[in-house]
PANUSE-471626 format. One record per residue (C-alpha): x, y, z. Coordinates in nm, 3 decimals, padded with zeros to 5 digits. Layout:
# PANUSE-471626
<node x="X" y="Y" z="Z"/>
...
# end
This chain:
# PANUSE-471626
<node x="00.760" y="-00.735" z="-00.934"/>
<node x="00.491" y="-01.032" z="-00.754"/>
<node x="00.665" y="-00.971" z="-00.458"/>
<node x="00.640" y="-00.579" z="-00.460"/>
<node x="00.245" y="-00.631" z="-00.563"/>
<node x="00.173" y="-00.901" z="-00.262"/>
<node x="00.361" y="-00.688" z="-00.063"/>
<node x="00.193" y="-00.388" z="-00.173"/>
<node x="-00.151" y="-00.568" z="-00.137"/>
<node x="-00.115" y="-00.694" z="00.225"/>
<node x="00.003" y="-00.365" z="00.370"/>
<node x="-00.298" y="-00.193" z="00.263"/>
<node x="-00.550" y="-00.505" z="00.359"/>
<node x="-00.392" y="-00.463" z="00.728"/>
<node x="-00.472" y="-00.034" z="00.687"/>
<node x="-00.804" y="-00.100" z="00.545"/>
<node x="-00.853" y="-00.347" z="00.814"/>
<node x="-00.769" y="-00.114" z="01.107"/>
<node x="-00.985" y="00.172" z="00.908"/>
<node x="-01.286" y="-00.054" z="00.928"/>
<node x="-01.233" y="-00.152" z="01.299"/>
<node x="-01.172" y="00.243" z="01.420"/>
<node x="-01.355" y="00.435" z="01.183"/>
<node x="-01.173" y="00.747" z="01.300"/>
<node x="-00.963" y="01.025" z="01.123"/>
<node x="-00.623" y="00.858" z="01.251"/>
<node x="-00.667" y="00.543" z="01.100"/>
<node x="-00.786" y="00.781" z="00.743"/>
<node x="-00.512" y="00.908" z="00.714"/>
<node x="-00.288" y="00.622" z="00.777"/>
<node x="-00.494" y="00.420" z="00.534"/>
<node x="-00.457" y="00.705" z="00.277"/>
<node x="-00.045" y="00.682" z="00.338"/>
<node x="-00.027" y="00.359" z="00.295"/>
<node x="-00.233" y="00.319" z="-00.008"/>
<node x="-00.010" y="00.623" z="-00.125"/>
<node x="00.322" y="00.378" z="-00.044"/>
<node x="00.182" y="00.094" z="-00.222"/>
<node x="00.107" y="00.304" z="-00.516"/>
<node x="00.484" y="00.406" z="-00.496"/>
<node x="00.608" y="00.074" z="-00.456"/>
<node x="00.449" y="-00.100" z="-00.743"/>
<node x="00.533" y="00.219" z="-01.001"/>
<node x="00.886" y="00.171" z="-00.871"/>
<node x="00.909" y="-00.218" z="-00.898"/>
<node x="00.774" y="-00.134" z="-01.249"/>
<node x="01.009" y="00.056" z="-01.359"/>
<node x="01.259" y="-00.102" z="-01.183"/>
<node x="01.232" y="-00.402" z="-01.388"/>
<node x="01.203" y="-00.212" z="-01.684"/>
<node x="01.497" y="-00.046" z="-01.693"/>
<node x="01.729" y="-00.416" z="-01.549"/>
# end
């Protein structure tokens, strides 16, 4: 589950990152996918290691 979370956390450091540097709908809505993924990944590493 740490691994899923750091994982998580850098992918969306690197979108916020780029969001900061463009500033422009592209990089929004990349940002907002990515947090979405993260999201995703840590409810399924969750329950992942729930259910082993």
């Amino acid at each position: 589950m740490v691994k899923a979370l750091i994982f998580s956390a850098v992918i969306s450091l690197i979108a916020v990152g780029n969001y900061l540097k463009k500033k422009d709908l592209p990089s929004k809505k990349k940002l907002n996918v990515t947090v979405t993924i993260a999201i995703f990944l840590i409810i399924y590493e969750f329950f992942w290691s729930i259910l082993t």
